[in-house]
N, C-alpha and C positions, 0 to 999 in steps of 0.2 A: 492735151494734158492741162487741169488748170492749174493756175500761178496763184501760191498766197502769198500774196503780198503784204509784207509786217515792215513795221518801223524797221528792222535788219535788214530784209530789200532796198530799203528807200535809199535813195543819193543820201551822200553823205552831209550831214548838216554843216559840217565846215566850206562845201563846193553847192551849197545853195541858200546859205542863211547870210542872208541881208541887212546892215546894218543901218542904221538911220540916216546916214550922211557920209558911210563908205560903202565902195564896192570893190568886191574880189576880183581881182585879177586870174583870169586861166591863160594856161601856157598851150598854145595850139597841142599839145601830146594831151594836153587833159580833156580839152574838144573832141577829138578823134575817140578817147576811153569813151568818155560821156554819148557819143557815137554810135561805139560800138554797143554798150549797154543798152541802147532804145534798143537795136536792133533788134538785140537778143527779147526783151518783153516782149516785142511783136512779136516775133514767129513765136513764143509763147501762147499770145494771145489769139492771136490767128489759129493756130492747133486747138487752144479751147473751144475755140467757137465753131471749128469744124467738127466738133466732138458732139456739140450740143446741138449741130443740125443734123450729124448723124442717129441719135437719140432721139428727136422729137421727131423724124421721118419713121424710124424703125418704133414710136410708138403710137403716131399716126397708124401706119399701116397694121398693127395690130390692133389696134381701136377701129378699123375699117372691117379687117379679117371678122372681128366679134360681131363686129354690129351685122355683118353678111351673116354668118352663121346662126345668129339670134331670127335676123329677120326672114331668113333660108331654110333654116332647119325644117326637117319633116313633119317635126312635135311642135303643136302648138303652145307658146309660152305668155302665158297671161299674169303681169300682178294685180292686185283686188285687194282691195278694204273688206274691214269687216263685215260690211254690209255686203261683199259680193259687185259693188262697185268698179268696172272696169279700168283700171289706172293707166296701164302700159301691156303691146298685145304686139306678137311679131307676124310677119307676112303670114304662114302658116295657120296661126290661131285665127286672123281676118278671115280665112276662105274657109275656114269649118263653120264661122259665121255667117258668111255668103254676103259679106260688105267689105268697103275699105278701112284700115285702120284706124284713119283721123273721125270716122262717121260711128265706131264702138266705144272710142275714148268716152268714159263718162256714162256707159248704156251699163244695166244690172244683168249680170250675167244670168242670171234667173229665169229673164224672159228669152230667153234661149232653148232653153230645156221644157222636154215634153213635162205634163201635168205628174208622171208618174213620179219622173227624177227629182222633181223640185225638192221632197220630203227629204231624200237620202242627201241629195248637195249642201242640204241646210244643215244637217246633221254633222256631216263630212267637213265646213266650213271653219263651223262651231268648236269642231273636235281639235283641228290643227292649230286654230290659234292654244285652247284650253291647254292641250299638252305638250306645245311646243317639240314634237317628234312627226316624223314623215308619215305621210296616210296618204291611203287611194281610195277612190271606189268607181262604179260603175255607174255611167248614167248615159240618159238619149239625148239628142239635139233632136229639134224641131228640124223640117225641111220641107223643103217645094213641093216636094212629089206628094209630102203626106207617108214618108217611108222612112221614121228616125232613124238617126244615125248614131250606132254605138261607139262610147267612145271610154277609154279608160282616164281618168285624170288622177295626179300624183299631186300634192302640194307638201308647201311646209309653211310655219309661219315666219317671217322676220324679225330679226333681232327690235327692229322697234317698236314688236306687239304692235300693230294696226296696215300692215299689209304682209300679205303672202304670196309665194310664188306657186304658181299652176303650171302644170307640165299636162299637155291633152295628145293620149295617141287613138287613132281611128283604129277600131279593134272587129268592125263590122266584119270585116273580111274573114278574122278569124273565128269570129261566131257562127259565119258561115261552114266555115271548114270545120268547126267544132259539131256544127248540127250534122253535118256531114261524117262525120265521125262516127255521132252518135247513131246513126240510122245503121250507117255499115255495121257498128258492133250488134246490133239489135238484131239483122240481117245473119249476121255471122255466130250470134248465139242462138237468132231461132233457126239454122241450119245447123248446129252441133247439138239440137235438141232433139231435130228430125231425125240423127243420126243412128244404125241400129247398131253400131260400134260404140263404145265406151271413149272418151276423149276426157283426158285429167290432164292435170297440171299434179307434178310433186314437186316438195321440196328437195335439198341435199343428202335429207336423212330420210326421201321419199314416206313423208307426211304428203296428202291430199290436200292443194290448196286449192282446186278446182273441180269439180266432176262434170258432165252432161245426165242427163237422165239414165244412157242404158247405162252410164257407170256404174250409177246407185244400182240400177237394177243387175247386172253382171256382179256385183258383189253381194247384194242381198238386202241390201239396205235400204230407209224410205229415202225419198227425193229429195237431197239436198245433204243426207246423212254422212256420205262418204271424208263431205270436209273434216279438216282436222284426223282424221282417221291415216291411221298411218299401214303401209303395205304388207309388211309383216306380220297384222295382226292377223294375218288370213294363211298365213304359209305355216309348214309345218318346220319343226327348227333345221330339218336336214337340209331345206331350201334355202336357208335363209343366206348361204355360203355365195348363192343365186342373186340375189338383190345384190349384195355389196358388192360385188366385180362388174354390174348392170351399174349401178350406181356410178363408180368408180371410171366408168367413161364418159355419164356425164361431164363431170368433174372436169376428165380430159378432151372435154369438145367433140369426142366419138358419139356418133348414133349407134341404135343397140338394137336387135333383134332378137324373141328370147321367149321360150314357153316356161308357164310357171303354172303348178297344179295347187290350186286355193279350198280351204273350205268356205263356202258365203257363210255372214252373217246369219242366214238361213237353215243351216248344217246340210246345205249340196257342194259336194265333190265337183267342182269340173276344173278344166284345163282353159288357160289361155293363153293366146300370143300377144306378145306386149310390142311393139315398135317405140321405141322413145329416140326423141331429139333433144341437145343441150336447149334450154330453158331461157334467155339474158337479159337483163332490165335495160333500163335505157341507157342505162352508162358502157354495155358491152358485158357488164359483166354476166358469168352461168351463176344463176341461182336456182335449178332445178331441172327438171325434164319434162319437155311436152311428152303426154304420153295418150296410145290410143290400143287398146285393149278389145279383143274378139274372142267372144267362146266361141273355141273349137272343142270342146267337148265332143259332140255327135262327132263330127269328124275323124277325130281321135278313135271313139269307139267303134265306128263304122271301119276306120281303117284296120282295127283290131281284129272288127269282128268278120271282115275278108282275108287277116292272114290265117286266123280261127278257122275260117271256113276251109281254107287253102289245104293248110293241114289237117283237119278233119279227112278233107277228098282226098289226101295222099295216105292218109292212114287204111281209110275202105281198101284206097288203090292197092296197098300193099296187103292186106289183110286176105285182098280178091284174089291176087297173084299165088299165095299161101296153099290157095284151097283149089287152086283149076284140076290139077295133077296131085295131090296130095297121097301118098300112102297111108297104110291102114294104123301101120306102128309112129307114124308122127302124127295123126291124126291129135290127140288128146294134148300134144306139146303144142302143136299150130291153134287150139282153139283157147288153151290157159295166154299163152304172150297175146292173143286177139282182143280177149277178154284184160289183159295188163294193157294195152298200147290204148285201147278206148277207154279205161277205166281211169291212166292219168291226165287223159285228154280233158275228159267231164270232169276234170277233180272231185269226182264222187270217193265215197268210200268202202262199196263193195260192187264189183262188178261178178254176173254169175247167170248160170243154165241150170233151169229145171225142165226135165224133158219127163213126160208122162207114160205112166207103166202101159204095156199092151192092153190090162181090161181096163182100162180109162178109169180105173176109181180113185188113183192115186198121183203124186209125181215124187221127183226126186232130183237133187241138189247135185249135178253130174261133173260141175264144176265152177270154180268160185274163184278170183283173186279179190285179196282186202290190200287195204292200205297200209303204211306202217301203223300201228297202234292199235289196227281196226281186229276183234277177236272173230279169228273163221269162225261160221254158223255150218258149213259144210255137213261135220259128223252129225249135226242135231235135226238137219231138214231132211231124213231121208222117211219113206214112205209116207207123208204128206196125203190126208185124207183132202180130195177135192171136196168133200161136203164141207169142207171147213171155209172153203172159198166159193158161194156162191156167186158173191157180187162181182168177183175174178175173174171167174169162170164163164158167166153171163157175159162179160164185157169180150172175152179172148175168143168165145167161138162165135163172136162175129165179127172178128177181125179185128179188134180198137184197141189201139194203144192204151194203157191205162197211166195218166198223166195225174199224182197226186204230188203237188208243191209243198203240201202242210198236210202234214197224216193226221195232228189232231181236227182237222176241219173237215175228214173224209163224212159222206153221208150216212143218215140212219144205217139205210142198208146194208152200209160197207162193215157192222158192225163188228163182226168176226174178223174179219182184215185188221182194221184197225190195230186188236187187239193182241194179234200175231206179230205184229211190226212195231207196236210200240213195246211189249214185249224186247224187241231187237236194238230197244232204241235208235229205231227209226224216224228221222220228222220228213223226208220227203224221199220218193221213188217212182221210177220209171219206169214200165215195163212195155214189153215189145212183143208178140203173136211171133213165136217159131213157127214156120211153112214148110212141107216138104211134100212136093208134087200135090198143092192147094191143097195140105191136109193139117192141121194143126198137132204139129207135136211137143209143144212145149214152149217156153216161153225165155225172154232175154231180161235179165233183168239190174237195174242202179239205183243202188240206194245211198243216200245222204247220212252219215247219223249226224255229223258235228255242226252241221247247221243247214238251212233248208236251202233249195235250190230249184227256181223256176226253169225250166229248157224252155230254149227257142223253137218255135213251129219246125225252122229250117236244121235243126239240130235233129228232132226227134223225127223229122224225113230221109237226113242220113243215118242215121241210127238206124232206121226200119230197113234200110237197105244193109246193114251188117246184121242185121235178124235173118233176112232172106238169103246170106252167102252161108251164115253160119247153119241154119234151116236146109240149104241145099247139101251141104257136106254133110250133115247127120244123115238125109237123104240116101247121099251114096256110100255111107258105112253101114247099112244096114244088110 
């Protein structure tokens, strides 16, 4: 602790002031005060001074600590005049120059750096004193190899305008890792290019902030189109209840798995299955959903069109069963429900039998179901001149299905047809060759009115075989 000592500390003027030609007398107890007072300044003084070796020790070693760290640290630290003059440079900054510090002092930092950087250092230099605020930039050191060395440098200027400090970190390594980076991304989006699944990225409110190629193409879109595009522009509103609870997992870090039936940009109908993953920027946070997208359309329909087929074959099956053993008096009841059970199958809208008079000149409409809405033609087809169907007629006594999808497309020939069936407001129909012990008696027939209808090859093979069960029971009622 220091002692100030003021004229109020001092001995007293009476017990030390000196007269010309006298002196004071002290009483040994004033000795002993006088005494004891030195003492006490000294251990005073003694404390101060141990105060002050304590301090100049504790800022020694911090003055040591600095200068280690200065001279230690990773980043190389250089001051410099405006000229780029080397003033002061710590261990670190010497070996990015590949000499000792006392042989830099005084060298231009300029000749250091490859031909390319000089322009930008000089810029860079210029700049920090000019606006007295922190700048960096990028430049190479020269080297032994002949293989610059990249380095990031930071400066600022000093308050006395005519030198600045430089901060240099070695950034080679990361330029590596960056090239490295950049290869794998290049890698990794020309493998999401190759891909024949769709890979997006959405946002929260699944907007497209990414597509690959088949995305664009699985939506309908040109190459690159899909961005900004948001997913709901493709769904119809009944789906849409489908996105937000999809969505709504993101949100909660849940992965999602999930079919969604879209129209493309294109107006094609298909279906797809969606997989998405939470989305998370570098902070952790979910900003969206990886997502990866496959038409399953064929899939879908092929899956259809086997449970289609399934029951179709269960329909015959039952249709077969109807007719092995049949009596004469349900006869006419088992062939109307045969003609119902295939008729809502094909979603056609008239299903029916015309079977031909004994002198073949004629036929007749023996039985018929319609649809709800569809007006029975029954009462009106009866005695049916075959002369009015030649092209029919042609086509069933050798056997051929007669497959018309679009009745206004029928040919020249068909020209009486034609006009019998448009007449019905018919636009497409099917018909089948009735058989009974290889003789043709009549015929099976599906008609379309409310909109047209292609059959499948595989449809109109099982169909032929309900011509031939329904062909052999006419058969054995005869």
């Amino acid at each position: 602790m220091k002692k100030n000592f003021t004229k109020n500390n001092s001995l007293p003027d009476e017990k030390i002031k000196i007269h010309d030609k006298e002196q004071i007398k002290y009483t040994p107890e004033d000795y002993q005060k006088l005494i004891d007072e030195l003492k006490i300044h000294q251990k005073e003084l003694e404390s101060a001074n141990e105060e002050l070796r304590n301090a100049k020790e504790l800022a020694e070693d911090k003055l040591q600590k600095h200068i280690s760290f200065y001279d230690y640290a990773p980043s190389g630290y250089f001051t410099l005049n405006r000229d780029g003059i080397i003033l002061e440079l710590n261990q670190s900054a010497a070996r990015f120059l590949k000499k000792k510090p006392d042989q830099l002092k005084g060298e231009r930092f300029y000749d250091f750096l490859d031909s390319y950087s000089a322009p930008a250092f000089e810029y860079f230099l210029s700049g920090i004193f000019k606006s007295k605020q922190k700048a960096n930039c990028n430049v190479s050191l020269k080297s032994p190899q002949g293989i610059p060395v990249s380095v990031l440098i930071e400066g600022i200027a000093l308050p006395n305008g005519v030198e600045c400090l430089i901060d240099m970190v070695d950034i080679s390594g990361r330029i590596k890792i960056l090239d490295k980076l950049v290869e794998s991304e290049m890698k990794y989006r020309s493998l999401l290019e190759d891909l024949s699944e769709g890979v997006a990225i959405l946002d929260l409110d699944m907007t497209f902030t990414y597509s690959n190629s088949a995305g664009d193409f699985i939506f309908g879109v040109p190459a690159g189109e899909l961005k900004n595009k948001n997913l709901s522009d493709f769904v119809n509103p009944d789906q849409l209840t489908i996105i937000q609870n999809e969505s709504g997992k993101s949100i909660r870090g849940e992965k999602s798995r999930y079919e969604l039936d879209i129209t493309t940009a294109d107006k094609k109908n298909k279906t797809i299955l969606i997989s998405g993953t939470p989305h998370c920027n570098r902070s952790g946070e979910i900003v969206g959903t990886l997502s990866m997208f496959s038409d399953i359309t064929k899939q879908k329909n092929d899956k259809k069109e086997i449970q289609r087929r399934l029951k179709l074959e269960l329909i015959i099956s039952e249709i077969s069963n109807d007719f092995v053993h049949i009596k004469k008096e349900y006869f006419d009841h088992s062939v109307n429900r045969a003609l119902q059970k295939i008729g809502n199958f094909a979603e056609v809208d008239r299903s029916y039998i015309f079977l031909f008079t004994e002198n073949g000149l004629s036929c007749n409409n023996s039985h018929e179901w319609c649809s709800p809405g569809i007006e029975p033609q029954i009462e009106n087809l009866q005695e049916v001149s075959l002369d009015l169907l030649p092209w029919w007629m042609d086509k069933l006594k050798r056997y051929e299905t007669i497959h018309v999808p679009i009745v206004s497309q029928m040919p020249p020939e068909a020209i009486s047809e034609k006009e019998i069936l448009q007449a019905q407001d018919i636009v497409s129909i099917l018909v089948i060759p009735l058989l009974s012990a290889g003789s043709l008696i009549g015929f099976l027939g599906f008609d379309s009115v409310g909109k047209t209808k292609d059959w499948q090859n595989e449809d109109i093979l099982l169909l032929t075989m309900v011509g031939e069960i329904l062909g052999s029971g006419f058969g054995r009622m005869k």
